[in-house]
C-alpha positions as CSV (number, residue, x, y, z in Angstrom):
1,X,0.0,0.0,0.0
2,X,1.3,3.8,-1.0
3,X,1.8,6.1,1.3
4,X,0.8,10.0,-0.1
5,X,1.9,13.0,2.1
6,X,0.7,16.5,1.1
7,X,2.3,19.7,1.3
8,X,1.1,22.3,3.8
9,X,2.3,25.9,4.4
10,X,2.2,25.5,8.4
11,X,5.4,25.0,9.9
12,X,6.4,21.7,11.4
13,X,6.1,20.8,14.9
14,X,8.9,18.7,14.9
15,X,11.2,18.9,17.8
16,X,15.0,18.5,17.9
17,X,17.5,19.3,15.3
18,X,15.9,20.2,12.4
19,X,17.7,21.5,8.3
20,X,18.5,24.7,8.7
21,X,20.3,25.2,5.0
22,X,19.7,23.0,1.9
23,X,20.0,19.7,2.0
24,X,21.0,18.9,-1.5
25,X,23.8,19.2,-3.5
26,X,23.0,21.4,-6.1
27,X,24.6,24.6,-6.4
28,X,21.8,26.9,-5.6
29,X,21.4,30.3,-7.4
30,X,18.1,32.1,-6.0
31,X,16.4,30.7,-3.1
32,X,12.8,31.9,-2.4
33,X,12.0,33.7,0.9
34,X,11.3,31.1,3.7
35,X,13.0,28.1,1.5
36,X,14.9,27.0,4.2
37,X,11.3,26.7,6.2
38,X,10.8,23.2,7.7
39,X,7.0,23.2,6.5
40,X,5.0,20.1,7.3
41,X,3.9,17.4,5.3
42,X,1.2,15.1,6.4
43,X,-1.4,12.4,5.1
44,X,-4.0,15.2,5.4
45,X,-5.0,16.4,2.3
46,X,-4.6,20.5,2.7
47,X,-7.8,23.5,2.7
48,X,-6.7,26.5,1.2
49,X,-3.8,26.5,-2.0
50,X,-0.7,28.9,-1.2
51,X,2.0,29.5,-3.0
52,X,5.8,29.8,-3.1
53,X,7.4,32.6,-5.6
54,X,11.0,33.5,-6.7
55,X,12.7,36.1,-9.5
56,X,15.3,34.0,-11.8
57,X,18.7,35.2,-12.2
58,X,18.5,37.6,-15.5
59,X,20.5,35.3,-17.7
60,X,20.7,33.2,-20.6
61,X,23.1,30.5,-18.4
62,X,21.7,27.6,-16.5
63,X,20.4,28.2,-13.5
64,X,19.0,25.9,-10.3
65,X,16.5,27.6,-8.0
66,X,15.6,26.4,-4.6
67,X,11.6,27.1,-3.5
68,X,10.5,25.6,-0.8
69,X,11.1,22.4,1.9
70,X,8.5,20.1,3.5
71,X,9.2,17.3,6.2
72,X,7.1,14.4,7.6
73,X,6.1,13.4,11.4
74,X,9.0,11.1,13.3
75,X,8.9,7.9,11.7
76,X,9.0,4.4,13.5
77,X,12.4,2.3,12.9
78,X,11.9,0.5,9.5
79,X,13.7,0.1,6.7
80,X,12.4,2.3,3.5
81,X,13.5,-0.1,0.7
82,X,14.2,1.4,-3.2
83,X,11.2,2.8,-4.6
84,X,9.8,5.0,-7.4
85,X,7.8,7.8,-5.9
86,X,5.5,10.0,-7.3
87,X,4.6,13.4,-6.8
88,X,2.6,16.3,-7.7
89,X,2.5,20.4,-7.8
90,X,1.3,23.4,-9.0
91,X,3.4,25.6,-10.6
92,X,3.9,29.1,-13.3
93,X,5.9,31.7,-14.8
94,X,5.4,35.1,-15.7
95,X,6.9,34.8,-19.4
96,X,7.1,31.6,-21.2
97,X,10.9,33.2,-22.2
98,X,11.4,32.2,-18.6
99,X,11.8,28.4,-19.9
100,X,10.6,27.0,-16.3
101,X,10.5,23.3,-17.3
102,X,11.2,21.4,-14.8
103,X,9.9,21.2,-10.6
104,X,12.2,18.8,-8.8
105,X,11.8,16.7,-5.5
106,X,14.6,15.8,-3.7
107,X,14.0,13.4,-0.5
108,X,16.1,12.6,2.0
109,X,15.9,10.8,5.5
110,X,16.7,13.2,8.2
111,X,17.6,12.7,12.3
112,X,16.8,14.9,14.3
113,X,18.3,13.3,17.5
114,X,21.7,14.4,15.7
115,X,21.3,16.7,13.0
116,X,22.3,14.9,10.3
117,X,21.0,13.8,6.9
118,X,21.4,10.2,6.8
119,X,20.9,9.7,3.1
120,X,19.0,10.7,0.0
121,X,15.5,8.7,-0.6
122,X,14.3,9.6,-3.7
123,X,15.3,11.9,-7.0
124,X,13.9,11.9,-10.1
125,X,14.3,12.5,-13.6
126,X,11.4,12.9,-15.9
127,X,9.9,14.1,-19.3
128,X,8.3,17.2,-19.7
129,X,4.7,17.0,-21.5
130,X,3.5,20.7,-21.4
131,X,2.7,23.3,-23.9
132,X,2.9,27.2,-22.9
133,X,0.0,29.0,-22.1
134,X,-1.2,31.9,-20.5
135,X,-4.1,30.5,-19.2
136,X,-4.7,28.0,-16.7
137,X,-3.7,24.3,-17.3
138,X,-2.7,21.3,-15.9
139,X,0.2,19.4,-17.1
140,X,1.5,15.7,-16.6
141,X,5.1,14.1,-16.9
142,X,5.9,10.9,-16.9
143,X,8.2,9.4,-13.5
144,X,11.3,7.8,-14.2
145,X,12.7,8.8,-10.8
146,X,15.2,6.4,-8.8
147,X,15.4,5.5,-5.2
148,X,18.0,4.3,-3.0
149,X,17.2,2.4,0.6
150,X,17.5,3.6,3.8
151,X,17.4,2.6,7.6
152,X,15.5,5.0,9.3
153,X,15.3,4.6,13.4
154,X,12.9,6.0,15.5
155,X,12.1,9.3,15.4
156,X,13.5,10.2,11.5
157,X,12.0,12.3,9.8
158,X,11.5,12.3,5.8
159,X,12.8,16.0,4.3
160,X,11.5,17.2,0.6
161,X,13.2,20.0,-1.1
162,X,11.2,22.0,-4.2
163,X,14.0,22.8,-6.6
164,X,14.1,23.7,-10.8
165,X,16.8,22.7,-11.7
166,X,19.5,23.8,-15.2
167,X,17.5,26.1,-16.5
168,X,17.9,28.1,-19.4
169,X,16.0,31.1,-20.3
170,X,15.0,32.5,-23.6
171,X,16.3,36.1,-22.5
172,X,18.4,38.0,-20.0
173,X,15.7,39.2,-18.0
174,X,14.2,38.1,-14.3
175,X,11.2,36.2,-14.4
176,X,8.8,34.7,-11.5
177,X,8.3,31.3,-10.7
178,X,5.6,30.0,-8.6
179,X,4.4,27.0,-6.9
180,X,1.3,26.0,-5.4
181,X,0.3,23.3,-3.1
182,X,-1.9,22.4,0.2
183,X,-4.8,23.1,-2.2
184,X,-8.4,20.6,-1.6
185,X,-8.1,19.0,-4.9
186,X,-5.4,16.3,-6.6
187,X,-3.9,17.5,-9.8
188,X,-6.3,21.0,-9.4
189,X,-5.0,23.9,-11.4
190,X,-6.6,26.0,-9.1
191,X,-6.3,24.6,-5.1
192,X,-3.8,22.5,-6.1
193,X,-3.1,19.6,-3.2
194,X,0.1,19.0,-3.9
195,X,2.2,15.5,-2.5
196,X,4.4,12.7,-2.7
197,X,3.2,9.4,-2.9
198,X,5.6,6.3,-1.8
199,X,4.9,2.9,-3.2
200,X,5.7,1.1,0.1
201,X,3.2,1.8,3.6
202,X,5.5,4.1,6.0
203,X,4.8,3.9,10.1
204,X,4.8,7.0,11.8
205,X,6.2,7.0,15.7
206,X,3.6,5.2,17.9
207,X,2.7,2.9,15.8
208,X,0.3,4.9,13.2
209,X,0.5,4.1,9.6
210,X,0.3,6.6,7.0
211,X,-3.5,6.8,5.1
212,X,-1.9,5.0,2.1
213,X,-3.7,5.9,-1.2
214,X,-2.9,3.8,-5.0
215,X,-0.2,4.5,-6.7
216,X,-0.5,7.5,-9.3
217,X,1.1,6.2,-12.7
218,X,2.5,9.6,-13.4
219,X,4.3,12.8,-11.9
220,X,2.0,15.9,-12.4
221,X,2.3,19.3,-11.8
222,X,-0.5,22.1,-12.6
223,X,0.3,25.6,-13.6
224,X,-2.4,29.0,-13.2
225,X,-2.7,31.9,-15.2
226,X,0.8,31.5,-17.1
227,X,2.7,28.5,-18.8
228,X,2.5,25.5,-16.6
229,X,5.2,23.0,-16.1
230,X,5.4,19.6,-14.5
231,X,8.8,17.7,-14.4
232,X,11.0,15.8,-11.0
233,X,14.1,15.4,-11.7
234,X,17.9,14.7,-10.2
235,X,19.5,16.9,-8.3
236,X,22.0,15.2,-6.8
């Protein structure tokens, strides 16, 4: 059985040592106010879509952008074997010269009782499947991400960086980017509940399991009121 966690704009009640800078190890070039946020993640499906916004570098060279990060409750001790998760978002840009083409998750396994990140879950690569548009949309990609295992013990946390990442825009000019999530509605261009969904059933500390929810066949991300893009891919 899957288990989905959504994104929320509420900060995390997680205690101990939490991230305080990025997590991956892209090189970043803008990161959005409150990026470096621990924002919670949760089986609950959100109420009310916000959104996460940032001006790209005014240049023609690639670029990798950091938006937002999201992390889960303390898990139980278990093992999270290789998987290929899936995940959704919302996401725009002011100009279509702005060539935002990609949203990447990168997902790690976190400890709190030490500060350390004790390895990366989950990245992603996948294939974009949007045309521009200046009006609302929603857009699909298909997941070819790649997983690595990881012993979690209790009281781990799972981290989930928003990144784009390489990309090139059709002129030297600063552009915003936008993502949207803890919407009411799955794949919504509009309240846009955004998530990641793992194949396997994770346990939560006390001995909860996650709501677990099918498997989605695809990674999609839904854009409003400018070209919408939907893409994961690798960061590391």
């Amino acid at each position: 059985m899957a288990t989905k966690l959504y994104f929320h704009a509420a900060t995390t009640g997680d205690t101990g040592t939490l991230p305080s800078t990025k997590l991956s190890t892209a090189t970043v070039n803008v990161t959005a106010t409150g990026a470096s946020t621990n924002r919670d993640m949760s089986t609950t499906i959100g109420t009310s879509q916000t959104s996460v916004s940032l001006s790209t570098v005014a240049s023609i060279s690639a670029q990798s952008n950091w938006f937002a990060r999201f992390v889960s409750a303390p898990l139980a001790a278990q093992t999270i074997a290789a998987q290929t998760c899936v995940g959704t978002i919302g996401a725009d840009e002011s100009s279509t010269n702005s060539t935002f083409t990609g949203v990447f998750f990168e997902t790690f396994l976190w400890r709190p009782g030490s500060g350390a990140k004790i390895g990366a879950i989950y990245s992603g690569v996948a294939n974009p499947l949007f045309t521009g548009s200046t009006t609302e949309v929603s857009s699909t990609a298909t997941n070819l991400g790649t997983s690595t295992s990881q012993t979690a013990l209790a009281g781990d946390i799972i981290v989930v960086e928003i990144w784009s990442l390489n990309q090139i825009q059709g002129m030297a000019t600063s552009y915003t980017n936008t993502i949207f999530f803890d919407g009411t509605t799955e794949l919504s261009a509009t309240t846009n509940a955004a998530y990641i969904n793992f194949p396997n059933t994770l346990t939560f500390s006390g001995g909860s399991t996650a709501i677990t929810a099918a498997l989605a066949p695809s990674f999609a991300i839904a854009g409003t009121n400018a070209e919408a893009v939907a893409v994961s891919g690798v960061l590391d």
